[in-house]
N, C-alpha and C positions, 0 to 999 in steps of 0.2 A: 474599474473592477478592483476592489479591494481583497488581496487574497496573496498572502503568502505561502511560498514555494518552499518543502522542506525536504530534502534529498537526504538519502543516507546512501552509502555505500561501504566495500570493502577495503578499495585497490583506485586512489585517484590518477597512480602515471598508468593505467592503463586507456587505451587508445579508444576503449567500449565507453567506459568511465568518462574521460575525459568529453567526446564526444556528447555525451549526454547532459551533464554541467554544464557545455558551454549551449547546447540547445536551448536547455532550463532557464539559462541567466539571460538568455536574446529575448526571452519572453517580456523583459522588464518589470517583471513582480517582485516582490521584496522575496533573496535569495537565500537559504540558510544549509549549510552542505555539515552531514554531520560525517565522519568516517569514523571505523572503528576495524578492528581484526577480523580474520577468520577465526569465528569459535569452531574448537577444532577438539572440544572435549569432551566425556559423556554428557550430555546433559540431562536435568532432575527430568525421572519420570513419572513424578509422586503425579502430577496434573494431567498426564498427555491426557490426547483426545479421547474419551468417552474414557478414558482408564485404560485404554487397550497398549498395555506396553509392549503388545507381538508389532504393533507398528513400528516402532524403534528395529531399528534393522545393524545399526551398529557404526562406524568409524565412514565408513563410505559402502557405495553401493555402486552398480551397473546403469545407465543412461535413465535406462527408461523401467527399471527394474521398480516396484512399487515401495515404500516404506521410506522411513523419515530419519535422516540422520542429524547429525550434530551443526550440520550449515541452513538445515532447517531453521532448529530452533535461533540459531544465528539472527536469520531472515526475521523469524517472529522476533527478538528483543527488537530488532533496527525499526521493524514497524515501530511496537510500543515504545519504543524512547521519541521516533518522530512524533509519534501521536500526541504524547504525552508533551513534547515541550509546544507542537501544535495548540493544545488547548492553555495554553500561557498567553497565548494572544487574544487580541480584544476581536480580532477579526476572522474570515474564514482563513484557512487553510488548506495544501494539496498534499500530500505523500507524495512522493515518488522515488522506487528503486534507483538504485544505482547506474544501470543503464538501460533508464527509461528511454523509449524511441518514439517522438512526435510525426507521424507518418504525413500530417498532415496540419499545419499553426493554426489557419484560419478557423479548420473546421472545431479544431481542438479547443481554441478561444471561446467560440460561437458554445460549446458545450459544455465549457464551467461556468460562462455565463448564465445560461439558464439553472445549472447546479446552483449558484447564487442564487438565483432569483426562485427557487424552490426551499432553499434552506431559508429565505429571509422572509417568507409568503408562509410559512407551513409551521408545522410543528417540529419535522424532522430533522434531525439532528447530525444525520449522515445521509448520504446520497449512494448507489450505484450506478454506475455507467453499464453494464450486462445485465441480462437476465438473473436471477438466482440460479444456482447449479440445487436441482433437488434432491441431491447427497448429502448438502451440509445443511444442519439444521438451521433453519429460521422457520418464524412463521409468517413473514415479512413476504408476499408475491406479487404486489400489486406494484403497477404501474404507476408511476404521479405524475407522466409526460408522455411525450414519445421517445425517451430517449433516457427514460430513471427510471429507478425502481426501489422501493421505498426498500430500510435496511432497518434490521434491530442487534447488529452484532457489530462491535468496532472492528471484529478483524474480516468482515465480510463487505464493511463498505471500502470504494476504491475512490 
């Protein structure tokens, strides 16, 4: 399988952290760990989602409390900087947070495999692993396996 592994994260002497890198790197894929801070500052809200800057809820919030703070957008650079040096490669690529949990190796293997074998078969150019959630926009709903679902948004494929 050709397929490099590209991690981002906050905080690597954490024990969440650290746990998950060393999972990531047992895989034997080609390994790349990016880290970077807590952004912990306003961030622009000239783009948020549909324009609705009532989402922005400010500095922090409550657990489970709805709206999107500044560790948010955090989260979304880490993606885009992964993605972004992801497509520097000749070959595919994975994302993964910072403390990703593989619940399961075999099963996990067995199903970027066929993510392979769909992205080098097809036209598609991203993969999901879940259903669409049909709150966020795509118009992307079909299935290409039993186990994908075809994607047209980079921040919706995983």
């Amino acid at each position: 399988m050709d397929v490099r592994v590209i991690q981002f994260s906050t905080d690597q002497s954490t024990a969440r952290e650290q746990a998950s890198s060393d999972q990531l790197k047992s895989l034997g894929f080609p390994y790349t760990k990016i880290e970077n801070p807590v952004y912990d500052e306003t961030p622009p809200l000239d783009n948020i989602f549909q324009g609705d800057t009532n989402l922005y809820v400010g500095l922090s919030k409550e657990y489970h409390e709805f709206g999107l703070t500044p560790r948010h957008y955090g989260c979304w650079l880490g993606h885009k900087q992964a993605i972004n040096l992801g497509y520097c490669e000749n070959n595919h690529f994975l994302v993964c947070e910072g403390d990703c949990k593989i619940l399961d190796i075999e099963i996990f293997k067995n199903r970027l495999n066929e993510a392979i074998q769909i992205l080098d078969n097809t036209e598609y150019p991203i993969v999901r692993f879940e259903e669409p959630y049909n709150g966020v926009t795509t118009s992307f709903f079909n299935k290409v396996s039993d186990n994908f679902w075809e994607c047209d948004k980079v921040n919706l494929g995983h």
